[in-house]
N, C-alpha and C positions, 0 to 999 in steps of 0.2 A: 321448547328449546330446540334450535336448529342442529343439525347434527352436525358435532363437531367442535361445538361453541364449547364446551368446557373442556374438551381433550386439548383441544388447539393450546389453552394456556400452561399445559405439563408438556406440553412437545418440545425437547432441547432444540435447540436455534441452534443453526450452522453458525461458526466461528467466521468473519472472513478477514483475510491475507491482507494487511495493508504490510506496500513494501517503504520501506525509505534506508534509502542511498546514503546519506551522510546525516549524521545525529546533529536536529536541530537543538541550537538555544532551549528552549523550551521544551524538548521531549522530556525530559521528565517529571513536569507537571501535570503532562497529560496520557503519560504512559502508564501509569497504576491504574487513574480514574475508570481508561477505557479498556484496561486489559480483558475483562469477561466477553465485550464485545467483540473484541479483533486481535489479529492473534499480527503482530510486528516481524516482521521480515526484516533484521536490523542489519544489512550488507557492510557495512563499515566493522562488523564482528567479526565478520571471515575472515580465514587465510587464503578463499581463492580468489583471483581477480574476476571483477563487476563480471564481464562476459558471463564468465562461467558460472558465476555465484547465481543472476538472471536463469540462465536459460536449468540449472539444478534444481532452484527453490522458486522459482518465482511466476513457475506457468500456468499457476491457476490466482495469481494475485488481480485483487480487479481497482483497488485503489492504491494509489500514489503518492503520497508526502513529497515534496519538492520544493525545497532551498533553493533561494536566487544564488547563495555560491555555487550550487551544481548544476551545470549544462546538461539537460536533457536532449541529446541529441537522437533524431529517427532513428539510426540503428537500434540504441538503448530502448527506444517505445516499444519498436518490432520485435523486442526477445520478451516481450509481455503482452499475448494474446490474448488474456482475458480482462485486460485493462480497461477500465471503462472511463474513472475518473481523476482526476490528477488536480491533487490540493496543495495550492501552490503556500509555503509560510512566509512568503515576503511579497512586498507589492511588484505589478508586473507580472508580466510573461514572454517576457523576452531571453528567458532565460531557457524555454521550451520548444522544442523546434515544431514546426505544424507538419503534421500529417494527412496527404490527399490524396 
């Protein structure tokens, strides 16, 4: 046996930060299922405004949830450095602004 190979399956897994901005339709059919894997960054709970809520909680988030009701504007990307991917719940991505 390689070394490793049976430790590797008792090794707790990092959690990771999916953020979402406004509570889709649907989040709650998929917010129990996946909660062991991802720990929700639910901004529509706070009492601070987006800006602030972003750049508090959300600097090590590295995915996205994203509602064609909500404008993803470059500002809003920029206050999420470790963002990597952005899942969008409706068709399109005109809703997203591009960053280059």
């Amino acid at each position: 046996m390689a070394h490793g190979d049976v430790h590797d399956y008792h090794r707790p897994q990092e959690v990771s930060q999916v953020l979402v901005i406004r509570q889709p339709i649907s989040f709650s059919l998929y917010q129990s299922k996946y909660a062991q894997k991802f720990q929700f960054l639910k901004a529509w709970e706070s009492p601070l405004p987006l800006n602030q809520f972003l750049t508090t909680h959300a600097r090590k988030v590295q995915i996205l949830l994203s509602c064609g009701t909500f404008p993803l504007h470059a500002y809003l990307l920029h206050l999420l450095p470790s963002q990597r991917l952005i899942v969008p719940l409706s068709a399109g991505l005109n809703h997203i602004d591009r960053l280059v």
